[in-house]
Every structure is written in structure tokens, then in C-alpha cells.
C-alpha positions, 0 to 999 in steps of 0.5 A, a space after each residue: 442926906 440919903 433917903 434911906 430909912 435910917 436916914 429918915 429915922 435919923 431926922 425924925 430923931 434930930 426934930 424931936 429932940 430939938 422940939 425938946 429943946 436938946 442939944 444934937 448934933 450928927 456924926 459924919 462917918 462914912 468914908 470916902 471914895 476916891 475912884 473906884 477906892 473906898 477910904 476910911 479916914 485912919 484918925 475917924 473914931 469907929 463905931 461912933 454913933 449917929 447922933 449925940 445929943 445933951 438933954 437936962 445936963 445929960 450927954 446921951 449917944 444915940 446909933 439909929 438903925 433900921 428895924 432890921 439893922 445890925 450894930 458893927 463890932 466896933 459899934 457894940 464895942 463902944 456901946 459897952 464902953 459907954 456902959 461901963 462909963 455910966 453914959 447913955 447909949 440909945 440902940 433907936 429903930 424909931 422916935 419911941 427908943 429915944 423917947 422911953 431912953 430919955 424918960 427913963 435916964 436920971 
């Protein structure tokens, strides 16, 4: 994993949930690079977030970003998706994002 600060928060995220007893996993979507090409696998779900996770029978989406970070069209796309199918979707720049989302999901 790369030592950048979302990828800290990431692991900082995946510790405390599993500390709670979730259910988490990480999503691999970055391309690839063959050469001096970068490729997107065409079959890739864009704007899928970081990480997915199921708590208290609860599936919940999570993007993390740096404080400064800003979500991709297609990632505030699927982020609408997820709102208008009732689904939890977490925008965290830190541990605290997740934990107020899960406090305050039913």
C-alpha cells in the first residue's frame, strides 16, 4: 500500500471497523500500466468506493479522501445511486466520518 494520506486513513478505517467486529473489505480499482499506457479494465465498476463493509446486518459504502480530496463524477454519481437505494454511503476524510455514519445509521 502506498503511504499516502488516504491511504492511511483507509487503514485507519479498515482497523477500527474490524476492532467493531465488521466485516470490511477493500476495493482495487486503480488501473494498470503497461508501459508508458495507463489502463482502465473496461469491466471495472467506476466510482466504486474504498472500501465496503457490513455492520449490524447493515452494508454500508465508504469513499475516503484526504481533507482536500475531491470525489470524481462518477464517484458522486454512485453516491447518488446508493441514496436513492436507501444505502449507506460515507464521504470520510478520517476515523470520526465513519464512526458519526455508523452512530447515526438505523
Amino acid at each position: 500500500m502506498t503511504r499516502t494520506p488516504e491511504g492511511i486513513t483507509q487503514m485507519q478505517i479498515i482497523h477500527y471497523l474490524k476492532a467493531l467486529g465488521a466485516v470490511v473489505g477493500k476495493t482495487k480499482t486503480m488501473g494498470v500500466k503497461r508501459g508508458k499506457v495507463f489502463c482502465f479494465d473496461p469491466y471495472l465498476f467506476r466510482g466504486f468506493p474504498d472500501l465496503t463493509f457490513f455492520y449490524n446486518k447493515r452494508l454500508f459504502f465508504c469513499e475516503v479522501k484526504s481533507p482536500k480530496g475531491k470525489q470524481s463524477e462518477m464517484q458522486i454519481l454512485f453516491e447518488q445511486q446508493c441514496k436513492e437505494a436507501d444505502i449507506p454511503y460515507i464521504l470520510a476524510r478520517d476515523v470520526s466520518d465513519v464512526e458519526a455514519a455508523i452512530r447515526n445509521s438505523k
